[in-house]
ROPA-255916 format. One record per residue: residue number from 1; x, y, z of N, C-alpha, C in turn. Coordinates in Angstrom, 3 decimals, m for minus. Each point is the difference from the previous one (the first is absolute). Example, Ala and Ser with C-alpha at 12.3 -4.5 7.8 and 13.67 -1.06 7.14 Angstrom:
# residues 2
{loro 1; {13.190; m5.690; 7.800}; {m0.890; 1.190; 0.000}; {0.900; 1.200; 0.000}}
{loro 2; {m0.350; 1.050; m0.720}; {0.820; 1.190; 0.060}; {m0.770; 1.090; 0.730}}
END
This chain:
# residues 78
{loro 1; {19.452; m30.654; m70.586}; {m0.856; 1.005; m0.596}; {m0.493; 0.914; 1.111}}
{loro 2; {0.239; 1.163; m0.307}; {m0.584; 1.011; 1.087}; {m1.252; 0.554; m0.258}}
{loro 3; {m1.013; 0.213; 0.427}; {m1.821; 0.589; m0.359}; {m0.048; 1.556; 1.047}}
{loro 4; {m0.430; 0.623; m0.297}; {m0.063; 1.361; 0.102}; {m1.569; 0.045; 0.307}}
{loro 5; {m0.743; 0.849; 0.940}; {m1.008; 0.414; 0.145}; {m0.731; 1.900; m0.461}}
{loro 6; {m0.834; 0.188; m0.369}; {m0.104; 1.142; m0.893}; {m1.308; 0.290; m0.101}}
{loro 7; {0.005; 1.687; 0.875}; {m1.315; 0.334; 0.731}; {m0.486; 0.849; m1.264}}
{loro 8; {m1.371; 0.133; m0.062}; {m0.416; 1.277; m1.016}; {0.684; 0.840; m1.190}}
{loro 9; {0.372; 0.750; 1.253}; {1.041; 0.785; m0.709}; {1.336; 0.177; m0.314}}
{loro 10; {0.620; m1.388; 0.759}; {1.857; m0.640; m0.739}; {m0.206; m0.019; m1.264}}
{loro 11; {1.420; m0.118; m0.319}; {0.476; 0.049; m0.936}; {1.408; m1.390; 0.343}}
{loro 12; {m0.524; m0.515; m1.395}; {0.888; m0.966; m0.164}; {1.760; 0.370; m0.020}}
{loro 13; {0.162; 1.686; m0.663}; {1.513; 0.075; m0.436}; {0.433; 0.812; 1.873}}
{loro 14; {m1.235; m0.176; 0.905}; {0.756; 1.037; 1.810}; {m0.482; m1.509; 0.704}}
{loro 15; {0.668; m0.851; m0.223}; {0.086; m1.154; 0.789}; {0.811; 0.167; 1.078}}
{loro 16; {0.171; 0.137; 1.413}; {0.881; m0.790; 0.920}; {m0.767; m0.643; 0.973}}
{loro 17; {1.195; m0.245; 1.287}; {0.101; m0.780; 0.776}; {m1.381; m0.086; 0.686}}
{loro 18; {m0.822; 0.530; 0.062}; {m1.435; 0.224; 0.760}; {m1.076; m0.644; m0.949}}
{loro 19; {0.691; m0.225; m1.406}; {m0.944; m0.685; m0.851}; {0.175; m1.575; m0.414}}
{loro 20; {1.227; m0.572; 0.882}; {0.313; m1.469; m0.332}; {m0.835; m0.698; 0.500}}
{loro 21; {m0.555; m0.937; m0.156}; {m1.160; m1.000; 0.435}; {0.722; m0.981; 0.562}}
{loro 22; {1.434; m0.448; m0.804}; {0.455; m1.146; 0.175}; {0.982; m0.513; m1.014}}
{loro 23; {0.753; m1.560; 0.539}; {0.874; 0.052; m0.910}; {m0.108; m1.653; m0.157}}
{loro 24; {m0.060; m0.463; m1.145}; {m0.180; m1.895; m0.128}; {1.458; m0.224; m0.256}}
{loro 25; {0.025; m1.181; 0.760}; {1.547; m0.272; m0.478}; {m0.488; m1.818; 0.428}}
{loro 26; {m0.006; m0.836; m1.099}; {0.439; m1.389; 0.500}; {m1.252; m0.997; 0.411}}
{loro 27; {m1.271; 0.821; 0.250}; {m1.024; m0.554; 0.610}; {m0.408; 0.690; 1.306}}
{loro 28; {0.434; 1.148; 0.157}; {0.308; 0.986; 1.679}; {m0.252; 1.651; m1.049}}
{loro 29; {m0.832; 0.195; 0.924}; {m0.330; 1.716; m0.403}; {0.103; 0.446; 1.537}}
{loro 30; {1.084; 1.042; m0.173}; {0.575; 0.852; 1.061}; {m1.076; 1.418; 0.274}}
{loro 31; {m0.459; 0.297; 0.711}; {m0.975; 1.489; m0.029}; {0.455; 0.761; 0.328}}
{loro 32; {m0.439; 1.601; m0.831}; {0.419; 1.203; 0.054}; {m0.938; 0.846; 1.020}}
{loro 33; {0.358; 1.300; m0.142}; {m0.825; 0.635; 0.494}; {m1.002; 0.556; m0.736}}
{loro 34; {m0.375; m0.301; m1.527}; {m1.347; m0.224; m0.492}; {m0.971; m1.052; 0.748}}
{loro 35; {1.023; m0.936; 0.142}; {m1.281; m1.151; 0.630}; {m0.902; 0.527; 1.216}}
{loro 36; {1.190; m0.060; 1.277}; {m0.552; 0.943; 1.104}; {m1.441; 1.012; m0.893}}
{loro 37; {0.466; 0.500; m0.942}; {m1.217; 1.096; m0.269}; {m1.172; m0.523; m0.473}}
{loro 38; {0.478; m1.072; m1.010}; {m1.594; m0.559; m0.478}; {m0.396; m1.179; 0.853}}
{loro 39; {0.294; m0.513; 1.293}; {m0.267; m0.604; 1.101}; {m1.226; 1.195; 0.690}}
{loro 40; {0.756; 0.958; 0.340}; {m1.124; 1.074; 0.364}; {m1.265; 0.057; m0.535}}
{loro 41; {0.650; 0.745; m1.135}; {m1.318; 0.256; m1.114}; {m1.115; m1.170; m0.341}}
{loro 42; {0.456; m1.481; 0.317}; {m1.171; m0.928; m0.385}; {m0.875; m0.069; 1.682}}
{loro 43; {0.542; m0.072; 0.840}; {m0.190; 0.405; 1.482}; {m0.826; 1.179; 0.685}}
{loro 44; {0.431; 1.352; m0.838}; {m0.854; 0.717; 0.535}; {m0.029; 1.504; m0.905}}
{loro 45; {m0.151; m0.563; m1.428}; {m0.685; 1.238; m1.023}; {0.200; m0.587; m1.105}}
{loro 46; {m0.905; m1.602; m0.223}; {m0.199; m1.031; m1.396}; {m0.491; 0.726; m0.932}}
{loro 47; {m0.424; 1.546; 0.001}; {m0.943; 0.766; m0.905}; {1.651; 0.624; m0.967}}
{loro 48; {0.559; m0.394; 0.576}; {1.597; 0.429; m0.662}; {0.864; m1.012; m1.184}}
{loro 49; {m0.787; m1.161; 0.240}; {0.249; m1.085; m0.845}; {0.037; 0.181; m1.752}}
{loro 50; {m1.184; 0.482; 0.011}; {m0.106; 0.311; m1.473}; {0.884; 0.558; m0.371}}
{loro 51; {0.350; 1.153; 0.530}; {1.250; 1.129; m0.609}; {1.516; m0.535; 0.293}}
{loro 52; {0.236; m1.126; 0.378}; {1.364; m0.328; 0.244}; {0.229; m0.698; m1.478}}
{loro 53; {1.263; m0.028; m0.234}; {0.660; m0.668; m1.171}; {1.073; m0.842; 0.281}}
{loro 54; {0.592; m1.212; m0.172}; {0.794; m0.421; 0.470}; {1.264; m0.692; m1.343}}
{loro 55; {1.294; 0.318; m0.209}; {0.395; m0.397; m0.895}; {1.483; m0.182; 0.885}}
{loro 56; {0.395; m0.996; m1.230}; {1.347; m0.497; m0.084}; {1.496; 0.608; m0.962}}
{loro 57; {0.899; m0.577; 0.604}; {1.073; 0.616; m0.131}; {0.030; 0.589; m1.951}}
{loro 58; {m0.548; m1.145; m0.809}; {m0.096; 0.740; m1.347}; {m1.685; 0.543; m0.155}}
{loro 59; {m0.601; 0.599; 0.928}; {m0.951; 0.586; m0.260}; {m1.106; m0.894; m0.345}}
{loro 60; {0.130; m0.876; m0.185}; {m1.909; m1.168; 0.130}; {m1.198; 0.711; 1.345}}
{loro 61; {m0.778; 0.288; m0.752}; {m0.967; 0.162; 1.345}; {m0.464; m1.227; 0.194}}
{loro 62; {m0.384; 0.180; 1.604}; {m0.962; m0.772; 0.545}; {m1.212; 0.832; 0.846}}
{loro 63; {m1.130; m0.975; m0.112}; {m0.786; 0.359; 1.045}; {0.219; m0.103; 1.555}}
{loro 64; {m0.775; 0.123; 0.746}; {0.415; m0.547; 1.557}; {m0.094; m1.207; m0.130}}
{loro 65; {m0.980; m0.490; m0.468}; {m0.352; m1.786; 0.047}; {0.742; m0.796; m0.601}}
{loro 66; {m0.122; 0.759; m1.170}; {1.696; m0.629; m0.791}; {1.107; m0.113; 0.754}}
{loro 67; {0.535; 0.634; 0.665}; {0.874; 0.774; 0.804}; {0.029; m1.209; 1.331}}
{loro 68; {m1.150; 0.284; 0.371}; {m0.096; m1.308; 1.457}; {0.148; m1.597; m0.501}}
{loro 69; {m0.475; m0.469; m1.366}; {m0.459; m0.942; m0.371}; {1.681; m0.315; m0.201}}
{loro 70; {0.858; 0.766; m0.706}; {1.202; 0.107; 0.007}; {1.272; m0.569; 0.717}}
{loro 71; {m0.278; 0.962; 1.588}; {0.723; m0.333; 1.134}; {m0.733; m1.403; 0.916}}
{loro 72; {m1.082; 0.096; m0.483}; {m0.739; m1.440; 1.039}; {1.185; m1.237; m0.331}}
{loro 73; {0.851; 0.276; m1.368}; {0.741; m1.752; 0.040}; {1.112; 0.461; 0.359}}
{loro 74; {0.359; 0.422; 0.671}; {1.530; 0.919; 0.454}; {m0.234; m0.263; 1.551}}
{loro 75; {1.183; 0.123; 0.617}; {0.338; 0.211; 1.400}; {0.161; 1.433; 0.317}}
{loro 76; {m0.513; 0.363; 1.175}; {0.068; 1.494; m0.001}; {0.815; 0.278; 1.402}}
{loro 77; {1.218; 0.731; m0.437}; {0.727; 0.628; 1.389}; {m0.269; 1.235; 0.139}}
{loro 78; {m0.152; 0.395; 0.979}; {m0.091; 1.591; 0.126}; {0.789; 0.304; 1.611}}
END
């Protein structure tokens, strides 16, 4: 399953490569260069949190916490 990250003003149908969060495969979530971004953003502009959206390959949102609570049982490569 691939999860997508999604600022303010994205749009779900202008998704690319700058918006992948990541990819689960098996028990292992691989990171994109969304992650890199919302690594930042919880690091050093958390006032950005609210406005992020985070969804999956058929469109389920998640929250961030959802989102972290998520990957916490996963192995993470990056």
């Amino acid at each position: 399953m691939t999860y997508y990250i999604l600022m303010k003003d994205d749009s779900v149908d202008n998704i690319w490569d700058e918006n992948i969060l990541g990819e689960e495969s098996f028990g292992t979530f691989y990171t994109g260069n969304g992650f890199k971004a919302l690594n930042n953003i919880v690091t050093e502009q958390p006032e950005l949190l609210e406005t992020i959206t985070i969804i999956d390959e058929k469109k389920k949102s998640y929250s961030v916490s959802e989102f972290l609570d998520l990957i916490g049982k996963w192995k993470i490569m990056s």
